[in-house]
DOLUMFI-887674 format. One record per residue (C-alpha): residue number from 0; x, y, z. Coordinates in Angstrom, 3 decimals, decimal comma. Layout:
<rs>
+-----+----------+----------+----------+
: num :        X :        Y :        Z :
+-----+----------+----------+----------+
: NUM :        X :        Y :        Z :
...
+-----+----------+----------+----------+
</rs>
This chain:
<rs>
+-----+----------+----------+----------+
: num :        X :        Y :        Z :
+-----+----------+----------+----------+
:   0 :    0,000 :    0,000 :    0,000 :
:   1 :    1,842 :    3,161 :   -0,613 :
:   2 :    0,667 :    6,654 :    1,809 :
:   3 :    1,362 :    9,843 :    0,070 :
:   4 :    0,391 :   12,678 :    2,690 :
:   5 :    2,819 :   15,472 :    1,922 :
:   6 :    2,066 :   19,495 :    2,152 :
:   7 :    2,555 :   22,223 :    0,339 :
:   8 :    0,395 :   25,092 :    2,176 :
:   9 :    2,951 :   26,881 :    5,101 :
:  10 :    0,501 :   26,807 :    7,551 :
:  11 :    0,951 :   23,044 :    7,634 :
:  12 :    4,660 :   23,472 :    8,163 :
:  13 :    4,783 :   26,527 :   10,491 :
:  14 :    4,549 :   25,743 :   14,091 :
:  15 :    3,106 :   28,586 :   14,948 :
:  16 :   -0,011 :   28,686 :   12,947 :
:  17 :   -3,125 :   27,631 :   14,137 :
:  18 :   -4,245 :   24,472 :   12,856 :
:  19 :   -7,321 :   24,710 :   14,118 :
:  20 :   -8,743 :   27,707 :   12,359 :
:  21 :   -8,035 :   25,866 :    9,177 :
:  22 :  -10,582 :   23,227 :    9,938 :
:  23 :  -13,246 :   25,767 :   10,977 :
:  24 :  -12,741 :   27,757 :    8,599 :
:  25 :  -12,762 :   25,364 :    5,635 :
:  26 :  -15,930 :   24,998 :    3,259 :
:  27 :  -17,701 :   22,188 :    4,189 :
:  28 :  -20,577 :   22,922 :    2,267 :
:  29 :  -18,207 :   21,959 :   -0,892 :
:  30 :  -18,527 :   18,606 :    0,287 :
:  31 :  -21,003 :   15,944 :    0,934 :
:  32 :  -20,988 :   16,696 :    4,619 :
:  33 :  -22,571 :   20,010 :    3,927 :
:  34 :  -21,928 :   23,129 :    6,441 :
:  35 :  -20,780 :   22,628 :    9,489 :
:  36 :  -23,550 :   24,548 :   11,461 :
:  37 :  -25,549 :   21,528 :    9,589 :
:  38 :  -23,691 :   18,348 :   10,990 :
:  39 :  -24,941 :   15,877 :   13,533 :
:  40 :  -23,671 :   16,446 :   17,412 :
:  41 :  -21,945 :   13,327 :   17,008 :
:  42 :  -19,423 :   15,146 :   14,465 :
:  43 :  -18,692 :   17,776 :   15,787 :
:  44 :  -17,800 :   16,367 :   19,272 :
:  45 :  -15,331 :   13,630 :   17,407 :
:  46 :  -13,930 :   16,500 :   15,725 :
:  47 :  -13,625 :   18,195 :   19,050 :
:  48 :  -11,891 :   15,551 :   20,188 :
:  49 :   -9,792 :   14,927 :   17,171 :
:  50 :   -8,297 :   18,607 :   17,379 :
:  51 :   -8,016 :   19,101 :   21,001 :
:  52 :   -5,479 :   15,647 :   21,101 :
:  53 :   -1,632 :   15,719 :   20,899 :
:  54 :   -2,389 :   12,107 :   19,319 :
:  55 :   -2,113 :   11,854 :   15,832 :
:  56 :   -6,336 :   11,601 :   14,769 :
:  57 :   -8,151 :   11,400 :   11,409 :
:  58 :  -11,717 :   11,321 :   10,850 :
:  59 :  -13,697 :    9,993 :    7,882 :
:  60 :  -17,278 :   11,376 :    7,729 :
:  61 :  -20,157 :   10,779 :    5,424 :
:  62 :  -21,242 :    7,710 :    2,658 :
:  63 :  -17,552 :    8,468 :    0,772 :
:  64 :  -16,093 :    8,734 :    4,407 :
:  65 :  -14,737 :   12,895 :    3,944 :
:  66 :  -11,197 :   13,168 :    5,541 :
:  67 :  -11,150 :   15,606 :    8,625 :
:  68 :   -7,274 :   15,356 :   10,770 :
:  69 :   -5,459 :   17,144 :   13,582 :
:  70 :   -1,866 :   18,624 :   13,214 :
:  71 :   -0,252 :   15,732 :   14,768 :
:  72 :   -1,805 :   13,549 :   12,269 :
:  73 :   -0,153 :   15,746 :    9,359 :
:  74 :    3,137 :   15,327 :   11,449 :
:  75 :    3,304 :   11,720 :   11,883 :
:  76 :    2,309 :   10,957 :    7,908 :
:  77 :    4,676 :   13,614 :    6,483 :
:  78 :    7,949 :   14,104 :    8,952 :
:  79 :    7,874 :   17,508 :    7,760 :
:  80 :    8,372 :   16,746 :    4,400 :
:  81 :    6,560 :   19,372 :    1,956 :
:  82 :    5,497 :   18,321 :   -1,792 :
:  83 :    1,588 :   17,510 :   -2,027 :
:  84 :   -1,789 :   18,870 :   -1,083 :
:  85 :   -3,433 :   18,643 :    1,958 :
:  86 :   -6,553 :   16,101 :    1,946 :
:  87 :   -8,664 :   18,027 :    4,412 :
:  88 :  -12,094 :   17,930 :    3,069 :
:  89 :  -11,391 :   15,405 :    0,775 :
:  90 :  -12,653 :   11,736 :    0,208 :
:  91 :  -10,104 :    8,618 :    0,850 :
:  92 :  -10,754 :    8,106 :   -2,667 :
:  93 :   -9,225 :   10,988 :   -3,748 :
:  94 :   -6,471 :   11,384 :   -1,370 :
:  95 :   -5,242 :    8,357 :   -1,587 :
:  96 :   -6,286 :    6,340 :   -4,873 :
:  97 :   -3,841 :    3,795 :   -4,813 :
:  98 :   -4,904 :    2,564 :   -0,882 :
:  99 :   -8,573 :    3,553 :   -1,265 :
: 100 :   -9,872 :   -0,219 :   -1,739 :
: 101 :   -8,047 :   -1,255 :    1,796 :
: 102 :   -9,048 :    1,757 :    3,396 :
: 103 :  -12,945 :    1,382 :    3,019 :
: 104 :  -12,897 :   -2,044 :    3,258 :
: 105 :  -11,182 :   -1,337 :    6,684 :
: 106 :  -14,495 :    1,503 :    7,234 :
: 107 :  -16,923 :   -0,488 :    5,798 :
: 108 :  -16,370 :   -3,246 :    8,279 :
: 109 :  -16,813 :   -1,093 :   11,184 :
: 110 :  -19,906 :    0,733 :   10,091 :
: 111 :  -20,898 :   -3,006 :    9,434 :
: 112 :  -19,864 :   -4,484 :   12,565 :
: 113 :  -20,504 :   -1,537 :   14,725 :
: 114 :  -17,391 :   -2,565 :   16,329 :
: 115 :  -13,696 :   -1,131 :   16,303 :
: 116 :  -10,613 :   -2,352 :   14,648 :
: 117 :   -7,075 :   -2,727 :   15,829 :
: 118 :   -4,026 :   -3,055 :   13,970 :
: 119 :   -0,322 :   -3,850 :   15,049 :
: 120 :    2,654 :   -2,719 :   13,280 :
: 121 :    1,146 :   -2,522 :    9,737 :
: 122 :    3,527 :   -2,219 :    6,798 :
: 123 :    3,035 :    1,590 :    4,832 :
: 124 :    4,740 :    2,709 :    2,063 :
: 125 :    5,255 :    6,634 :    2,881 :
: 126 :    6,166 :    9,127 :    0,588 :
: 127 :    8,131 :   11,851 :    2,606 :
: 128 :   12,084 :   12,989 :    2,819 :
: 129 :   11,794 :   12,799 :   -0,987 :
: 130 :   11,901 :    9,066 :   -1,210 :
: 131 :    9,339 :    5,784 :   -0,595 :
: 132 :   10,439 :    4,978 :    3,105 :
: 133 :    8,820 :    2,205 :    5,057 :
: 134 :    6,865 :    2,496 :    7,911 :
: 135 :    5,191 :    0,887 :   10,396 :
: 136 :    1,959 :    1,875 :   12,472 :
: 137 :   -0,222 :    0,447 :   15,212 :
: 138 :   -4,097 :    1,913 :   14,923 :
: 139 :   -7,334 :    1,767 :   15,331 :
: 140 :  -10,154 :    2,330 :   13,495 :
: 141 :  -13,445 :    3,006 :   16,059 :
: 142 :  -17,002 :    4,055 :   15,283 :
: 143 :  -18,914 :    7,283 :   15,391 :
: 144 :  -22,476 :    7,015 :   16,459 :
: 145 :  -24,832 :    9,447 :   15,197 :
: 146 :  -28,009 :   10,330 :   16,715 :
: 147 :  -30,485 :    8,069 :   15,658 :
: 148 :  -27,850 :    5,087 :   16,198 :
: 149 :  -26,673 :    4,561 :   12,756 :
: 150 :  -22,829 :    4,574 :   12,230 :
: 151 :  -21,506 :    7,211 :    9,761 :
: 152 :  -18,136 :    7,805 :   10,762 :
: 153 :  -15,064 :    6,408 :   11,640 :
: 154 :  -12,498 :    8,124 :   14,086 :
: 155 :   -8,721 :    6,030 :   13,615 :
: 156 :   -6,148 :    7,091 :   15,828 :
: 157 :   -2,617 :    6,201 :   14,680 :
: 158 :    0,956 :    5,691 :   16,461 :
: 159 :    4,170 :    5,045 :   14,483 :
: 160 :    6,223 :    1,899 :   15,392 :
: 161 :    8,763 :    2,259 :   12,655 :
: 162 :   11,682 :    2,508 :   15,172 :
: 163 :   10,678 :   -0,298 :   17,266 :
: 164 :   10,302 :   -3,020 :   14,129 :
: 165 :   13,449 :   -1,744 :   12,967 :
: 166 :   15,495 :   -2,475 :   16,407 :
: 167 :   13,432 :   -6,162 :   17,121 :
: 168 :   14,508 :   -7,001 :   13,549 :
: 169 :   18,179 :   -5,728 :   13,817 :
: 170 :   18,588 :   -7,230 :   17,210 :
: 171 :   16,950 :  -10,257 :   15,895 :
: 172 :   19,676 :  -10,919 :   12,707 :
: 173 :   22,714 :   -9,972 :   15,511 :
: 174 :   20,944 :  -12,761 :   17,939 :
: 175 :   21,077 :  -14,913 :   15,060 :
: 176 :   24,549 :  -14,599 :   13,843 :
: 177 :   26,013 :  -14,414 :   17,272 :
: 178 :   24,326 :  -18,003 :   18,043 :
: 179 :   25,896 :  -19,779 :   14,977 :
: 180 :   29,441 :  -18,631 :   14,925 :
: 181 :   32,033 :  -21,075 :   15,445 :
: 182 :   34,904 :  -20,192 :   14,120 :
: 183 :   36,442 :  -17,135 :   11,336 :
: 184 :   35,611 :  -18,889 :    8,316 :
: 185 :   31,851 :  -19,938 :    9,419 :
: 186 :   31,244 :  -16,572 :   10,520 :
: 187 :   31,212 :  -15,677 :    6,773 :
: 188 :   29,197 :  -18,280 :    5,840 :
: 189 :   27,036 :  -17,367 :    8,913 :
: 190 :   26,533 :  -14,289 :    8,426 :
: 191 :   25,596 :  -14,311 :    4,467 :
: 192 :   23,244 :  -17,507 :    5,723 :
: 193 :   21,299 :  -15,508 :    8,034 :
: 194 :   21,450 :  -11,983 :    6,185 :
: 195 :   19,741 :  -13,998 :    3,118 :
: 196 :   16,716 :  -15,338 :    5,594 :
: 197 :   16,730 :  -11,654 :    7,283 :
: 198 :   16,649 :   -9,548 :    3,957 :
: 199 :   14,856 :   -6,977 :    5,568 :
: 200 :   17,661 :   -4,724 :    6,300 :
: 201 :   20,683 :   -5,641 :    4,406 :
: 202 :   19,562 :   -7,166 :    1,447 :
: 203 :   22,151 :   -8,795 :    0,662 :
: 204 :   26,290 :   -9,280 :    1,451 :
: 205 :   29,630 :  -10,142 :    0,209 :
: 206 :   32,440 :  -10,930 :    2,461 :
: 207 :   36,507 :  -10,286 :    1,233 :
: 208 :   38,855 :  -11,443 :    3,312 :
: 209 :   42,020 :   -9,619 :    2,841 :
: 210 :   45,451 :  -11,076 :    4,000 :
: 211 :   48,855 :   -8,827 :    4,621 :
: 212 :   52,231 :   -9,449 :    6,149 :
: 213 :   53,324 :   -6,948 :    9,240 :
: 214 :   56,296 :   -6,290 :    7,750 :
: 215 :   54,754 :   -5,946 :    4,031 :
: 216 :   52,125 :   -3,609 :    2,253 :
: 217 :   52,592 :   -5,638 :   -1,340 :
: 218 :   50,654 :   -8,740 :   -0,318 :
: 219 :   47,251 :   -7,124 :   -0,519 :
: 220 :   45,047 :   -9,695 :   -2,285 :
: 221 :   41,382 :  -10,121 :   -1,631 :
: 222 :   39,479 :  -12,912 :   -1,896 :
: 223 :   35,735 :  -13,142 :   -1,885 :
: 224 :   34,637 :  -15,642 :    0,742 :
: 225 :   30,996 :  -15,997 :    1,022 :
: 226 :   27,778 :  -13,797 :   -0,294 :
: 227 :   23,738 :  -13,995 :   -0,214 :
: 228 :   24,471 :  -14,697 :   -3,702 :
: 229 :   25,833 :  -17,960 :   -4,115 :
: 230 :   24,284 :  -21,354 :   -5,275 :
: 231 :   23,585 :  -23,681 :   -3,041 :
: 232 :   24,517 :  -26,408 :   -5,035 :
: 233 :   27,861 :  -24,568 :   -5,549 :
: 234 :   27,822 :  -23,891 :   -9,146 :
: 235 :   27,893 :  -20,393 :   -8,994 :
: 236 :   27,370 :  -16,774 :   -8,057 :
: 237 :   24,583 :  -14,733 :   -9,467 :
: 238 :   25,981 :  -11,200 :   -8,986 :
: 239 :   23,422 :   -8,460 :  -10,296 :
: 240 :   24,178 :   -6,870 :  -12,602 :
: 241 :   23,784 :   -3,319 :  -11,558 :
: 242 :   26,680 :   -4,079 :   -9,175 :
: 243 :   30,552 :   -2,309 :   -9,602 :
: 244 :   32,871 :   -5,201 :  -11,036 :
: 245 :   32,532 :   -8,171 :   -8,516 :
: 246 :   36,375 :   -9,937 :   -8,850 :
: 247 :   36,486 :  -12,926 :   -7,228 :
: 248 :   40,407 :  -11,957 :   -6,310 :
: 249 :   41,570 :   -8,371 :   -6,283 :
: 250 :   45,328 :   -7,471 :   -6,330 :
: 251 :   44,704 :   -4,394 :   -3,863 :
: 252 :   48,454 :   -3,101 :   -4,571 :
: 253 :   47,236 :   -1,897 :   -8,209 :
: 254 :   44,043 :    0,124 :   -6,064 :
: 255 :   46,319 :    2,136 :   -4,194 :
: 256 :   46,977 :    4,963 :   -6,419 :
: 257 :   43,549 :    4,829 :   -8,031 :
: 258 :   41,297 :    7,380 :   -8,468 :
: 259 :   38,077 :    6,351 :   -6,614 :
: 260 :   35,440 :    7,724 :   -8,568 :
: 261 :   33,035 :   11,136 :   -7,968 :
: 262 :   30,810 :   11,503 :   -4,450 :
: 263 :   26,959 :   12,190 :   -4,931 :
: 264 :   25,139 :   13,881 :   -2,592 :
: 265 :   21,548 :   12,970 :   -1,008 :
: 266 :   19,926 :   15,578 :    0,607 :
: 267 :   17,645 :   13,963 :    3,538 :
: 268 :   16,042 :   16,484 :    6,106 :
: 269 :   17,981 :   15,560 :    8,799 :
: 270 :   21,540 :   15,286 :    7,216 :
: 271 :   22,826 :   15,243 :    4,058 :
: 272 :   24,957 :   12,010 :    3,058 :
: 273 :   27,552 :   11,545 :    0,339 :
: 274 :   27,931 :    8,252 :   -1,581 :
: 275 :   31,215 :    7,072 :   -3,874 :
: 276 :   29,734 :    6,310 :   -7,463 :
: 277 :   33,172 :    3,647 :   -8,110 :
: 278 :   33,549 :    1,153 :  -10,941 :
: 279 :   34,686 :   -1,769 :   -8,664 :
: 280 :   34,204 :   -2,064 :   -5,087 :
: 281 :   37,120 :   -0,153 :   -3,536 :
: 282 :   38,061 :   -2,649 :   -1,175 :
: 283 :   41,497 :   -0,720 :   -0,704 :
: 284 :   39,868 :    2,465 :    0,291 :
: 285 :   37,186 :    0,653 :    2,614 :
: 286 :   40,425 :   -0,547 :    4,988 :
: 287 :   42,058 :    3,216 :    4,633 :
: 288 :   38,960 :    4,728 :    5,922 :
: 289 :   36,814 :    2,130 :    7,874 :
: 290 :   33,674 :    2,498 :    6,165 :
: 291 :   32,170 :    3,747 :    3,214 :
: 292 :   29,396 :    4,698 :    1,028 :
: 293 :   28,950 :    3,833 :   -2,470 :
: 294 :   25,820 :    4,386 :   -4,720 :
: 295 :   25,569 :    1,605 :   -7,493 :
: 296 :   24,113 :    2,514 :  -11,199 :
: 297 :   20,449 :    1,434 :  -10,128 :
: 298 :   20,559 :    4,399 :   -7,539 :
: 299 :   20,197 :    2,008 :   -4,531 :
: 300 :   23,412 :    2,168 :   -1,978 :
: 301 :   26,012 :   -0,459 :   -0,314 :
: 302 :   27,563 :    0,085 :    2,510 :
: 303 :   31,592 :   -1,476 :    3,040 :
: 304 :   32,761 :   -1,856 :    6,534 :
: 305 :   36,691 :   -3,096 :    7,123 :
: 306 :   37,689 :   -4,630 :   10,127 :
: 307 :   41,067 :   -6,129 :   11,132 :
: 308 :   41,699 :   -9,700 :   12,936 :
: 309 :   45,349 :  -10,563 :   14,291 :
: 310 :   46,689 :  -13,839 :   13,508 :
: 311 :   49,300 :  -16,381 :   14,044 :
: 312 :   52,744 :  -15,730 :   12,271 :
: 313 :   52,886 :  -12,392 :   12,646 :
: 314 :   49,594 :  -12,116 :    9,598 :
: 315 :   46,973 :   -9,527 :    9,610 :
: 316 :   43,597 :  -10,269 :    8,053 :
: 317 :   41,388 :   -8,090 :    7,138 :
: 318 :   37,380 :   -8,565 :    6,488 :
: 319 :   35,725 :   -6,480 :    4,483 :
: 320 :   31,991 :   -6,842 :    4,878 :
: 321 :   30,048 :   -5,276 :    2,038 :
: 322 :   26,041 :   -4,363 :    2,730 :
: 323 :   23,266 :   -3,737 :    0,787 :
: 324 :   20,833 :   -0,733 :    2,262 :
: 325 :   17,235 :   -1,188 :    1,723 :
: 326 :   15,690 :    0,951 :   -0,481 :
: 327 :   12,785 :    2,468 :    2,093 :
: 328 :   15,324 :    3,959 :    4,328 :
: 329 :   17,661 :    6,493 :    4,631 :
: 330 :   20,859 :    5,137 :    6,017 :
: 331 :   21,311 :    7,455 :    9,368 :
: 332 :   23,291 :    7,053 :   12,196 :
: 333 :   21,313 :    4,695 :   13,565 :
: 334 :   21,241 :    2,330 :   10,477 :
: 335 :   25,198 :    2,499 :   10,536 :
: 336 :   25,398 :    1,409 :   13,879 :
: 337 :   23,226 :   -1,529 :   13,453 :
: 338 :   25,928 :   -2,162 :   10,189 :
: 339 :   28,754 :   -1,269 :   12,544 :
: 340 :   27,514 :   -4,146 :   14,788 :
: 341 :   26,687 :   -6,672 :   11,974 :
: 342 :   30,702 :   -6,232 :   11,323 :
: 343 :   32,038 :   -7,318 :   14,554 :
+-----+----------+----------+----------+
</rs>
């Protein structure tokens, strides 16, 4: 289902304004719900109720169920990202055609039924921050009784969970990887294993493991160990093809001179991020700096993390853990860390 509730009006973005007024002041009489001065006592104390909360609210009124909200609810749907009109006054149909079916279905039931409806961390496609992020939302849907008994309106008060999913699910993977390493080598084969059942966040990996002397910076050779990618039946990898040039040996000592490629910039409302655009993964560069970003020729992003094992004889190995970032989210601070983590 995809959720586009994104405004353009600055009284929707500026604090300060009063929210309120807006409701009151629209022209209900453009709708099916007629005037306000006209409406049943049962709407206007809902809507009372809707605009007086500091919980997100939205009411749908009428036969074609007429979209009335509070502030919060704008808020909590939009992040403060600006781009389309408001939906005050207008029918689900029209404000959100691509979710109306699921949406009266979900009202037609409780007029129906005469009974509310809860829902628990429900999957939404939002469109805010300039991209399709997912989200996640407990609610409930409750009915409005009108005078004379009948139900014509549906109040659904709304909480987002996004942040919660995201930590049971990334806790869940680490859980999952931490209880099946044995030893270096199955840790690769671990961790791809368990990223490919847990796609949810990294959807998919490739492990190098990098090998170098103490005493030597020439014996830089990666080889690729494991990834979400490879047959089971061991006939093969099936690298995309939208991926930078997957070797399955590098000779690092040729990379360190290289020029990289060009950085892109994302602006996000909270931060703006830079990605390497590179035409092989820069598996030299990724053990110089740590981490780092790179944006593949689809648009979607990888994330390489490097980090550095002791062992016996004097050897250094390296691991070089390379990430796929899903799509729906914007890879923050705390996305890294959970990537940071995956690494250890």
């Amino acid at each position: 289902m995809s959720l586009s509730l994104t405004y353009n009006d600055d009284d929707f973005k500026n604090e300060a304004s009063n929210f309120n007024d807006i409701i009151y002041n629209f022209d209900w009489s453009t709708t099916s719900l007629g005037p306000m001065d006209s409406w049943d006592p049962a709407y206007k104390t809902a809507m009372n109720l809707c605009l007086q909360s500091a919980f997100p609210m939205c009411i749908y009124l009428g036969s074609d169920w007429v979209i009335l909200h509070n502030k919060e609810w704008v808020q909590i749907m939009t992040m403060g990202h600006a781009g389309q009109p408001c939906v005050i006054g207008k029918t689900i149909k029209e404000a959100w055609p691509s979710r109306h079916g699921s949406v009266k279905s979900l009202c037609e039931s409780v007029r129906t039924t005469r009974k509310g409806i809860f829902k628990c961390d429900q999957y939404f496609e939002a469109a805010r921050d300039g991209y399709i992020e997912e989200a996640y939302f407990d609610y409930t849907y409750s009915p409005i009784f009108k005078s004379d008994g009948t139900v014509d309106g549906i109040l659904c008060i709304a909480q987002e969970t996004t942040k919660r999913v995201l930590n049971d699910r990334r806790i869940k993977t680490l859980i999952e990887i931490g209880c099946r390493a044995e030893s270096l080598e199955s840790v690769c084969y671990t961790m791809t294993k368990v990223l490919s059942d847990n796609n949810a966040d990294i959807p998919y990996s490739l492990i190098y493991f990098v090998e170098q002397l103490n005493d030597s910076s020439k014996s830089l050779i990666a080889r690729l160990i494991a990834t979400t990618f490879d047959d089971n039946n061991k006939k093969g990898r099936n690298i995309p093809d939208y991926f930078p040039e997957t070797h399955e040996i590098i000779v690092l000592v040729k990379e360190v001179d290289k020029s990289y490629g060009t950085y892109i910039k994302l602006n996000r409302i909270e931060a703006t991020y830079s990605f390497l655009k590179c035409k092989s993964w820069s598996i030299h560069l990724a053990i110089k700096k740590g981490h780092i970003k790179v944006l593949l020729k689809d648009e979607s992003q990888a994330v390489l993390l490097s980090t550095k094992n002791s062992l016996y004889g004097g050897k250094v190995l390296f691991a070089i853990l390379i990430c796929g970032v899903n799509r729906c989210r914007t890879l923050d601070e705390k996305y890294m860390e959970f990537f940071q983590v995956c690494k250890c």
